[in-house]
C-alpha positions as CSV (number, residue, x, y, z in Angstrom):
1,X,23.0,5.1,-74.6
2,X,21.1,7.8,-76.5
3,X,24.1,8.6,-79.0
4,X,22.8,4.6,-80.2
5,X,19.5,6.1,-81.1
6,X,20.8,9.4,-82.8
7,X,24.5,8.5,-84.5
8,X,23.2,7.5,-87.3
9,X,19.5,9.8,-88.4
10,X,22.7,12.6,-87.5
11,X,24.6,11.1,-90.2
12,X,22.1,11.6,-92.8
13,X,21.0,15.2,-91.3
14,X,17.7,13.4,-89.7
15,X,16.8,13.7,-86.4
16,X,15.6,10.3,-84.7
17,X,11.9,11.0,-85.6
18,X,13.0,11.9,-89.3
19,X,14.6,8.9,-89.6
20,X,12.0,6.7,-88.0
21,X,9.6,8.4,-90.5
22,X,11.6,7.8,-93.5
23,X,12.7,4.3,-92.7
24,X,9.4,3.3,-91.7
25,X,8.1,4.5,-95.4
26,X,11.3,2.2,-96.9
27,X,9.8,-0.8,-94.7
28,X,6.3,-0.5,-95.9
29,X,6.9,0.0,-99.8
30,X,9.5,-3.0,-99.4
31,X,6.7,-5.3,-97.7
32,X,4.3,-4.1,-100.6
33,X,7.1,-4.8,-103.1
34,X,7.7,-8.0,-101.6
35,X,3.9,-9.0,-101.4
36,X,3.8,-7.9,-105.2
37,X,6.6,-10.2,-106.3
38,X,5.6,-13.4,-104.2
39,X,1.9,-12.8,-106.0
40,X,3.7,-12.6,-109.3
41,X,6.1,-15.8,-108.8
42,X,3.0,-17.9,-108.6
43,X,0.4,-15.8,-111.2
44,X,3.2,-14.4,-113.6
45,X,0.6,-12.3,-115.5
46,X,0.0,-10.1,-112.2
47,X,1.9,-7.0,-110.9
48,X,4.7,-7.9,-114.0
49,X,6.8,-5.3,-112.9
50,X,5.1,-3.6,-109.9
51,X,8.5,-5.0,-107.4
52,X,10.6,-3.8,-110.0
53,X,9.3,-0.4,-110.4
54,X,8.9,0.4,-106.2
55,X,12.4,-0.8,-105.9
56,X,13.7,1.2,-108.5
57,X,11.8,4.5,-106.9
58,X,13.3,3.5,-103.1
59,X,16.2,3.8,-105.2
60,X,16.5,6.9,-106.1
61,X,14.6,8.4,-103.1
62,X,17.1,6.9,-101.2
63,X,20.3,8.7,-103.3
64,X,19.0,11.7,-103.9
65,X,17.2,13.0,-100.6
66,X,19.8,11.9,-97.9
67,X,23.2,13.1,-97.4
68,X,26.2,11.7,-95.6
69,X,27.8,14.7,-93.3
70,X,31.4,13.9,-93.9
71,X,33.5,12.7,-91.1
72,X,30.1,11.6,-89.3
73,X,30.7,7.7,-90.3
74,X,33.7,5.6,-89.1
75,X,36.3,4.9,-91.6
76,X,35.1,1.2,-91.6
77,X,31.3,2.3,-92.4
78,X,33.0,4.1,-94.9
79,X,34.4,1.0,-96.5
80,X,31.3,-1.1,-96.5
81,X,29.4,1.8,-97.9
82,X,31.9,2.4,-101.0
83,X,32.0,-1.7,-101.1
84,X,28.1,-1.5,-101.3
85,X,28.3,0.8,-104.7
């Protein structure tokens, strides 16, 4: 049961509380993206690229800091993540 809560932070050379830290900072910048963009669809001259601009820095936290050990994903998480690019 444990391997379901550390397969994956291993995967990306986090332990479980790295990862919970990290994701947890992904989920609040998207909630605050998302807040930004549902204020901007209905007052277009607020946060006019706010979303755009946290996404866009997720982005390349998310590439640059994390690192796939090789072998540590199966060959069909493999797929999905080259079909993701």
């Amino acid at each position: 049961m444990l391997k379901y809560f550390t397969a994956h932070p291993a995967s990306v050379n986090e332990t479980y509380l790295q990862h919970m830290e990290v994701a947890g900072s992904f989920a609040f910048w998207l909630l605050l993206a998302s807040l930004c963009a549902a204020l901007h669809a209905v007052f277009p001259f607020l946060c006019e690229k706010t979303a755009s601009r946290i996404i866009t820095r997720l982005h390349h936290r998310m590439g640059a800091g994390r690192i796939r050990r090789a072998g540590a994903c199966t060959p069909a998480q493999q797929a999905l993540d080259s079909a993701a690019l």
